[in-house]
N, C-alpha and C positions, 0 to 999 in steps of 0.2 A: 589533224584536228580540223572538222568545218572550219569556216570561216566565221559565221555566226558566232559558234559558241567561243573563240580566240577573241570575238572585236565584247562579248559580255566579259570574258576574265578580263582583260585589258579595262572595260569599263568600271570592275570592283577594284582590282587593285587601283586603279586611280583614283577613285572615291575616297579608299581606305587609303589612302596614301596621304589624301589632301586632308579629310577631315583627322586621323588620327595625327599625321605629321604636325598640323596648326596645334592640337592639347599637348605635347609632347615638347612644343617649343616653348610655348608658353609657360609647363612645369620647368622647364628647365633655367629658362628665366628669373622664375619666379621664386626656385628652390628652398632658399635660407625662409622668405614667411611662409611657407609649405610647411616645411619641417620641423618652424616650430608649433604651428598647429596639431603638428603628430606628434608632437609631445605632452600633447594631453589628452591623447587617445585613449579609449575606454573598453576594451574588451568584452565586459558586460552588457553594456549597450549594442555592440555587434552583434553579441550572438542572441536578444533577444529582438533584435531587429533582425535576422535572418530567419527564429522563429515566426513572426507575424509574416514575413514575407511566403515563407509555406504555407502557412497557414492562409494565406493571400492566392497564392498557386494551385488549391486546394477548389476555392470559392471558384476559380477559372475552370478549373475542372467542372465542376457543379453547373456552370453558365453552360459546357457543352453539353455533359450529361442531359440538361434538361431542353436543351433545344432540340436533339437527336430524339429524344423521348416522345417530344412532342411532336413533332412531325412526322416521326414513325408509324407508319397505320399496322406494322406486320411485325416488324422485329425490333422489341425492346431490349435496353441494356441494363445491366444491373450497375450499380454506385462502381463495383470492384472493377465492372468490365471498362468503364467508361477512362478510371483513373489511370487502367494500365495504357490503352490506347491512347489515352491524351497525354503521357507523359514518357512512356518508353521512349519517344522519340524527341522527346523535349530538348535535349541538349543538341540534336540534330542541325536545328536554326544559327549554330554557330560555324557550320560548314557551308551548307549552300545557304542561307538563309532560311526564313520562314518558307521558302518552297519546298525545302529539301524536308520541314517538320512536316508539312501537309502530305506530302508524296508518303511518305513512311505513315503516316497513318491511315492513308487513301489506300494503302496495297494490305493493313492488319484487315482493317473492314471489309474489304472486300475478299479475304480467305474465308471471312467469317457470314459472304453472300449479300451482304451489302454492295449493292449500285456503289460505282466511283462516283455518279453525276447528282447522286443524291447525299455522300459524304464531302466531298469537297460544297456543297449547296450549305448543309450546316455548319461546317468550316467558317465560309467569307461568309454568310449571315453573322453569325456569331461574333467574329471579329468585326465587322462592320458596326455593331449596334456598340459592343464596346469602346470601339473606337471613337462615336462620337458620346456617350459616358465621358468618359477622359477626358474627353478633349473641352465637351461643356465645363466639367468640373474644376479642371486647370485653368480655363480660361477665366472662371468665376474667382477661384483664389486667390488667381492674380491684380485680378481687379480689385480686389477687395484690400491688397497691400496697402498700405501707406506710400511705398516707396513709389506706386505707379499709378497714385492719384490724377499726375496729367495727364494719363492717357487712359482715365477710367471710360471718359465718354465712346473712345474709339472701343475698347477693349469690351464694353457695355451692346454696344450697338452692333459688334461682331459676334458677340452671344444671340444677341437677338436674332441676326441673320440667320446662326447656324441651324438656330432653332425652326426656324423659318423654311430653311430648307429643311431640313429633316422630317416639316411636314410634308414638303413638295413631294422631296424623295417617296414617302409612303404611298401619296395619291396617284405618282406614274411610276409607281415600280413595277408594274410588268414589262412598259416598255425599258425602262432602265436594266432591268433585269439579262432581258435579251443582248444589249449591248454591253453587257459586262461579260454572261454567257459565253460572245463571241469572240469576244477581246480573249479569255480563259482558253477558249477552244485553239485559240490562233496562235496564242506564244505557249501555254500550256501545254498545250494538246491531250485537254481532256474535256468530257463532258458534265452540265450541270442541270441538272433537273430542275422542273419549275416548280415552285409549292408557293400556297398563297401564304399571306402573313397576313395576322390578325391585331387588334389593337389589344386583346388578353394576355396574348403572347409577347409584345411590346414591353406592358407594365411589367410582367409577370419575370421575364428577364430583368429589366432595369432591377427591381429589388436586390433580386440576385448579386447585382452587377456591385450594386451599391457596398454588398456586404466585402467584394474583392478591392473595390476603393479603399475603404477604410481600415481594412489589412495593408495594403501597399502605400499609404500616406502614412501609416503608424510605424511602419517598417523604414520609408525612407528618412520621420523624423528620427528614431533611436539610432540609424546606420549616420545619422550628423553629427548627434551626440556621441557617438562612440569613434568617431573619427576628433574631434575634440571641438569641433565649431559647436558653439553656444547660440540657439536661437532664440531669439527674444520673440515679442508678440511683434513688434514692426516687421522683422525677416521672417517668420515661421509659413506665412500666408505663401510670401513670394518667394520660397526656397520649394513647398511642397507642389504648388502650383507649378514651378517651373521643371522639376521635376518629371511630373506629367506629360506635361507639351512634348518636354525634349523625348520620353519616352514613345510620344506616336508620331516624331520626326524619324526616332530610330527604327519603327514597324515599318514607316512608308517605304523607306528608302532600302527594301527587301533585297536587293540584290549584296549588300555588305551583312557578311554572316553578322547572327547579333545585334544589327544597329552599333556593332563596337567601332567607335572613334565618333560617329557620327551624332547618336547622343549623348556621350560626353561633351565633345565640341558646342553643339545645340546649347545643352545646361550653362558651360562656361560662357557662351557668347551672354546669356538672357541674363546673369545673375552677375557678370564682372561691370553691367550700366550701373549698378545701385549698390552691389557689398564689395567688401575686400579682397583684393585679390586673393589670400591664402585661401580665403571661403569659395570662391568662384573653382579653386582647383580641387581642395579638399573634397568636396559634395560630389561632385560626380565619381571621384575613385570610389568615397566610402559607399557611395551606393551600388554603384556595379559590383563591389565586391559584396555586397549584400545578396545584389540579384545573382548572380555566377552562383555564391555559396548555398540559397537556397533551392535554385533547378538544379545544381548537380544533387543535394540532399532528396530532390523528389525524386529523380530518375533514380539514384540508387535501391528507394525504396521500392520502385518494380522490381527489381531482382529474384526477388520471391516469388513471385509470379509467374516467372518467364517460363518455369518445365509445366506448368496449368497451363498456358496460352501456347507452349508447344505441342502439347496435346490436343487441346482445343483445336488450333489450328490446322493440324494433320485429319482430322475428321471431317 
């Protein structure tokens, strides 16, 4: 095995070893108020929080379908095409991470004569825009708790920055562009195509975006409920928000399949300053087993597809 790829396995498992080992101690710790909070667990609630979360995975689809759509001068995809590509490989991200989901979908498009440098370009667009969605979004919720009233100012003025930048980012993103391009080129080893971005295509996403927010907050508060923690209006803000956060700690950090351990760890760290500790551990299981249950529910639902897209593909 290179050396390289030895000193990256070496660098995940160590990741996943520190972040998951830290949640792992601290349930075990914690166990007896754990488990009584699982004792009021809710079944019903799970599984209509696992529906909003498809339904949420759904809307994410729709975010690529329409960004592919729209930057495509030659070859459009239809709703069906989009969902298989963007989900077949979905549970992919828990083996190599989100590289290993992007490579598997980089190699369907391209049987199907799509550029790799113009499918990975709608890829990190995509993700990218979403990402800061999120990340405004969480960051606002947070703010808006009760519990993190001292640190509205900071938490206020870090919205403002982000936003701040986010216009920077627009006005130099060609040359940003190129150094992301090359960074992509250098550990990737792929190409990405240049396409301008418009401020139509901005809004025209965010809407989009908005509608997969509000599937994935509705989802993450019934997966609290049905784990048996009770949020009030003082916690509700600062459990969905944190949520979030710890969700695009768990994307950055792409080399640990999943984000597993890491936003768990992330969620517990932000929410054991202000709630209780059973709630601090509860929250993040019941959600991940939210999210786990609803991408394996979508990926399964390609299965039907697959002898159409082996046809497809073979031509």
């Amino acid at each position: 095995m290179p050396r390289r790829r030895i000193i990256i396995v070496l660098g995940v498992a160590c990741v996943l070893a520190l972040s998951a080992g830290y949640f792992v101690r601290e349930l075990a710790r914690n166990w007896n108020a754990f488990r009584a909070t699982l004792d009021l667990a809710s079944p019903i609630y799970i599984a209509v929080g696992i529906a909003l979360m498809c339904a949420g995975l759904i809307f994410a689809t729709w975010q690529w379908h329409f960004a592919f759509n729209f930057f495509s001068s030659k070859k459009k995809l239809r709703f069906s095409e989009s969902y298989f590509l963007t989900n077949a490989a979905l549970l992919g991200k828990y083996f190599p991470g989100r590289i290993g989901h992007v490579g598997v979908q980089t190699l369907l498009l391209l049987k199907r004569g799509v550029p790799p440098s113009f499918s990975v370009f709608v890829t990190m667009l995509a993700t990218l825009l979403g990402f800061f969605m999120a990340l405004i979004t969480g960051l606002a919720l947070i703010g808006f708790a009760p519990q993190m009233q001292a640190y509205s100012g900071f938490i206020f003025g870090a919205l403002c920055a982000i936003c701040f930048g986010a216009v920077v980012l627009f006005k130099v993103y060609p040359r940003l562009f190129n150094v992301i391009a090359s960074l992509i080129k250098r550990f990737l080893h792929k190409e990405v195509a240049y396409v301008p971005v418009s401020v139509s295509f901005i809004v025209r996403y965010a809407f989009i975006c908005l509608g997969y927010l509000a599937a994935y907050l509705l989802a993450m508060y019934f997966a609290c409920k049905g784990a048996g923690v009770e949020l009030t209006k003082e916690t509700l803000l600062l459990v969905l928000g944190a949520s979030l956060i710890s969700e695009i700690i768990g994307i950055i950090v792409i080399v640990v399949p999943g984000g597993i351990g890491v936003r768990e760890s992330a969620l517990f760290l932000i929410l054991q300053t202000t709630l209780p500790v059973n709630v601090s551990l509860a929250v993040p299981l019941a959600t991940r087993m939210v999210l786990l249950a609803a991408e394996l529910i979508i990926a399964i639902s390609v299965i039907p597809q697959r002898r159409y897209w082996r046809s497809q593909l073979s031509t």
